[in-house]
Structure formats: C-alpha cells, structure tokens
Phi, psi and omega in degrees: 000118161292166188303162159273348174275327181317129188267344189268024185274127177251146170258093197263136181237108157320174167206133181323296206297342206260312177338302193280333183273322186327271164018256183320343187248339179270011143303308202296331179308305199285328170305301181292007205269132193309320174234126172331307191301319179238055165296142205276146172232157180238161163227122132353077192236164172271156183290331178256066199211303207292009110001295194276336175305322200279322188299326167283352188233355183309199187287338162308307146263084191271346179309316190272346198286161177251203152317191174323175164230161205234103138227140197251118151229158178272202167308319207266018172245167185239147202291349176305307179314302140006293197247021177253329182261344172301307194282271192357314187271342181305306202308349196238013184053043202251130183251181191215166167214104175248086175271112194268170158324141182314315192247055172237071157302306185322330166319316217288343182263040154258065129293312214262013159248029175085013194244145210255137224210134161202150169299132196281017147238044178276143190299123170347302194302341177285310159348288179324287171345286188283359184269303181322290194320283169002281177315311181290323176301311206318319172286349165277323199283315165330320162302299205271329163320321203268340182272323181298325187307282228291333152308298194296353177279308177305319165294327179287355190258352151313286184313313204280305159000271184299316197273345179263343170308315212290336196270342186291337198247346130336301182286329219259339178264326170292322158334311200282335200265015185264310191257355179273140175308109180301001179181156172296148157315144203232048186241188224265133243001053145253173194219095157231162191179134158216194220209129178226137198220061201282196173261346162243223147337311188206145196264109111022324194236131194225158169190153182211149170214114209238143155301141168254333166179182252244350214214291219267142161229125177277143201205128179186112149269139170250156184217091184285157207278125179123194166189168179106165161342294172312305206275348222254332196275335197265002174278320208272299171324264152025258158353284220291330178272005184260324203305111165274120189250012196246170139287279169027273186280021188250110178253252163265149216302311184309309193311314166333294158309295176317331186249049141264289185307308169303354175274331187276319146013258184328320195278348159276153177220068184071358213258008155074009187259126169249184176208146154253153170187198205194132210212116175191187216223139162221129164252107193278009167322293197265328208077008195271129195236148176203111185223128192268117204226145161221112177087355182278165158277138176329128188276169157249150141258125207224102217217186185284343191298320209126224150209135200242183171232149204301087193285071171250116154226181149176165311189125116014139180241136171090051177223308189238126175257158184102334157341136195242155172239092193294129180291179176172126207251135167185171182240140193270133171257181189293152190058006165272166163193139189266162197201097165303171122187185188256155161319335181321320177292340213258326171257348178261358167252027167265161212259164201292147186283145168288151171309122154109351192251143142309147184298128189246136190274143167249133200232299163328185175234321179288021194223019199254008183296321199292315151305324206267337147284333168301310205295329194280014180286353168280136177263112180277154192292152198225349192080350178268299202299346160080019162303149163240182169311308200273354161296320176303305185302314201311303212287350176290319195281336168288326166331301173306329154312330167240013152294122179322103177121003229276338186233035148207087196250120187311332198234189174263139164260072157236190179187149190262175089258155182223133180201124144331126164244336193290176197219105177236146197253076164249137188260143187271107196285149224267129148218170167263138154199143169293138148273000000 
C-alpha cells in the first residue's frame, strides 16, 4: 500500500468512459514514468467526489495530502465541472493533469492558473512526464505552504504585537496632551498662543502658560534631551516640579529652575537624560517679564524693531546639582511679542543642503540667522496690523509646513508667543543682542 504522504500517490478522477480502457492505458503511464525509483501508485475516485477528496487532502492537512490529481473525462462531462475542479485544486494549491475532450479547446486557458490541459489522446509518455514533473514540485510547494502557514501565523502575532504598541503609545499621548494647557490664560491686555508639533506619538517638548493671578502669567518650555517615549517620561517629572499649585508659593523663575534642577539631579542613575528650558512670569500691569533660561535657545523678541534676542543663559539641568540660574528682567512693550520655542526649530528651518552635501544641522547659537530670518517672515502682532497672537501661530505652523522634511520632522516642535495689548506708558528698560 502506498504512504498517504507519498507525492507520487496519484488521485485519479474517473469518468464512464473512461473506466473500462483506464487498467490498460494506466500500465503504458506507468512503464513510460521517468524514474523507476519512484513509480507511481493511483487511487481511484469517481470525478464527481473528487471535490470532497481535495478537500479532505488539502492544505488543512497537508501531511495526509498525496501527489498530483489525474482526471480524465469524456463527452458526457460538462465544462462547468471542468472549471468547478480547476478552482478547487487552485484554492488548495494542488497541481493537476486534465485531459478533456479534442473539441473543448475552450480549456486550454487553465493553462495560465497552473494546471496542465491536454486532448484525452494525449501520449502516456506525455502523461508521465507531466504526473512526474508535478509530484516533484509538489513536494517544495508543500514544504513552502507550511513555512508559508507558520510566517503568517508569526505575523499576525507581530501585527496583534504592534497594534497594542500602537494603542499604548496612543493612551500615552492623550495622557501627555492631558497635561498640556487647554486655552491661554484669559486676563486683561494679554495676548497669547501657542503651538506644540511632537515628531512621534509623543513629546519631548512640555509647555505651560498658567495665570498666578488676575495680573501675573506664568509661562515655560521645557525640553527633555531626546524625543520619544524616554524623554516623554521625563516631561511627566518636569510637570509636576514647574507645577505652581500656590501664587504664594512661586518664588522667581531662576530659584524655580534651580530646584528643578536639583530634582533631576537627584533622580540620575546613570541614564544621561538632561533637560533644557526656559521659564518666566508677565505682569501685564508693568509688561515687566522676568526669565529665566538653562540650555535653552534664547528667546526673541519681535517688533517694528527687528528682532533681537533675550540675553538669558545657564547650564543644561540635571547634570551639576546646587546650580544657579539668573534672572533677566525687562518690559515687554506695546507691538513686541515674545517668542518661546524648542531646539526643533533649529533643524526644521535649516537651509537646503548643496548639491552632492548632507543637510547641515545648526547647533550654535551663533549660526541661528537663518531661522530667525524665517521667524521675522511672520507677521507678528504689532498693535497696527490688527493680528492677534494664534493668528501669527497659526501662519508659523504653515511655514513649517513647506519646510523640506516638514511630514517626517527629526525633533519636537514647540513654540510660546506672548504679546501686550493694552497702552501703558511706560518705558522699557533697554538691552542689546546681535540677531
């Protein structure tokens, strides 16, 4: 008896006509069959069963499956059946040999769904040939079916994998945008807006602009060093110590900085995460701002003037604990608006590369015109032009938008403006910075 595994067990599906000649004509098949060494054996099905055969020997159990399927019909079958067995052996990957009548010419295109179509005075030797060949594929395809099951089974659990990252890192942004301010602070002549852009899921980059009181607005970006998920945990840190939960208890922006710092400080372990920001208070009474910066980029200012920029510095937070940070003090006048942002800006505004050069990223502070001529291409509030602030933003975030890169963007992307409306006649104590 042959194996059930065996590829050269052939499944031949009968027809009447076929019956009484089969005996005899399937010796000259067997006899002409190319190598001795695997001579063929057949089982018998009537062709209209052989349906239920392939289904039962199919790719659901390919272990139990045999060779090629052998079917022979005469006159009295109909080409529906014909092509009712084609797709069956397609659907189970199954190869075939079908020999139909001389003048079903119409047959001849399952040729191009892989299955071999010959006239039913086709020679044993032809017979052989193509039952041989078959078998010997059969077993690689059979081989490449079961690697094939076991990839898409290893895929889907990847895909179920990846889709619960995807909902996790999801929950994890509305978290984060759960802790970002839902509207500017509402008191009387300020004028503000801002813009958070991250680079995955989740940001890097944290900002707040919180009333302190009825007069004072509290205002800061922070920027932990990275982006993604690590740096997104360290925003969370971040939050909760810039969190004023007193007027009271807010004392000046640097001291502010500083005990930030010593928290992150405390909290390495080796793990290298640093943070930058930028941090201050406006009292729209005076216009008088007072900010404070560590590591950050400098903030502008932007006017009928140009723009100069805010001369605040100090030392990267979370590296030396005990750091001090220094205030800088000055009034904001009617038609200035202050201007916050992240390093981000510093790669989405770099200028296009030369032919044949890499894109060159700016890092200096002393290399930074070139954004900073993009930022005045925005029309900022001026007190003539009747702009407000989330208008300015709004034309920032299309700028950015026709930056080379602008929908695969390397950083976090944020950014404050802050602008007076109101007409206090006070004068602005004076500082210099080169743009």
């Amino acid at each position: 008896m042959a194996s059930a595994s065996n590829p050269f067990l052939i499944t031949v599906g009968l027809t009447p006509g076929w019956t009484s000649k089969f005996e005899a004509w399937w010796d000259r098949v067997v006899s002409a069959w190319p190598d001795p060494r695997t001579r063929p054996t057949c089982r018998l099905v009537d062709l209209r069963t052989l349906t239920k055969r392939i289904d039962m020997q199919g790719v659901a159990s390919p272990d139990v499956a045999g060779g090629p399927v052998l079917a022979l019909l005469d006159d009295a079958s109909s080409m529906a059946s014909v092509y009712q067995l084609a797709d069956e052996l397609q659907q189970h990957r199954m190869p075939g040999v079908l020999l139909v009548p001389t003048e079903w010419t119409a047959c001849q295109d399952l040729h191009e769904s892989g299955l071999i179509v010959a006239a039913g005075n086709a020679s044993p030797e032809f017979v052989a040939a193509a039952l041989f060949t078959l078998a010997i594929r059969q077993t690689t395809i059979r081989e490449l079916s079961r690697e094939l099951s076991i990839a898409a089974r290893a895929a889907g659990g990847v895909r179920g994998q990846m889709d619960r990252i995807h909902e996790e890192l999801n929950l994890a942004a509305a978290v984060q945008q759960e802790m970002m301010p839902k509207a500017c602070p509402n008191l009387p002549g300020l004028d503000c807006a801002a813009m958070l852009r991250p680079a995955g899921y989740v940001s890097g980059d944290i900002y707040d602009l919180v009333a302190l009181d009825e007069h004072r607005v509290l205002f800061y970006i922070a920027d932990a060093v990275g982006h993604g998920v690590p740096a997104a945990l360290m925003t969370m840190v971040i939050s909760r110590a810039l969190r004023v939960e007193r007027p009271s208890e807010f004392s000046s922006p640097g001291e502010t900085l500083a005990k930030l710092n010593d928290e992150l400080c405390r909290g390495q372990r080796d793990s290298g995460r640093f943070t930058t920001a930028v941090y201050g208070v406006l009292d729209t009474r005076t216009r008088q701002v007072t900010i404070a910066s560590a590591g950050h980029p400098p903030p502008l200012l932007v006017g009928t003037h140009g723009i100069t920029r805010v001369p605040c510095e100090g030392a990267l937070m979370g590296i030396f604990p005990g750091e001090k940070f220094e205030n800088c003090t000055f009034e904001l006048q009617p038609g200035e608006t202050l201007l916050l942002f992240s390093d981000g800006f510093e790669v989405a505004f770099s200028p296009a590369p030369e032919h044949g050069q890499k894109a060159r990223v700016m890092r200096d502070h002393d290399e930074l015109e070139h954004y900073v001529q993009r930022l005045a291409m925005i029309r900022w509030p001026d007190g003539r032009n009747g702009r407000s602030a989330t208008e300015a933003m709004d034309e920032l975030a299309r700028l950015i938008d026709t930056q080379a890169g602008s929908l695969h963007q390397i950083d976090d992307l944020t950014a404050i403006a802050i602008s007076c409306t109101a007409d206090v006649a006070s004068g602005r104590e004076s500082f210099s910075a080169a743009a």
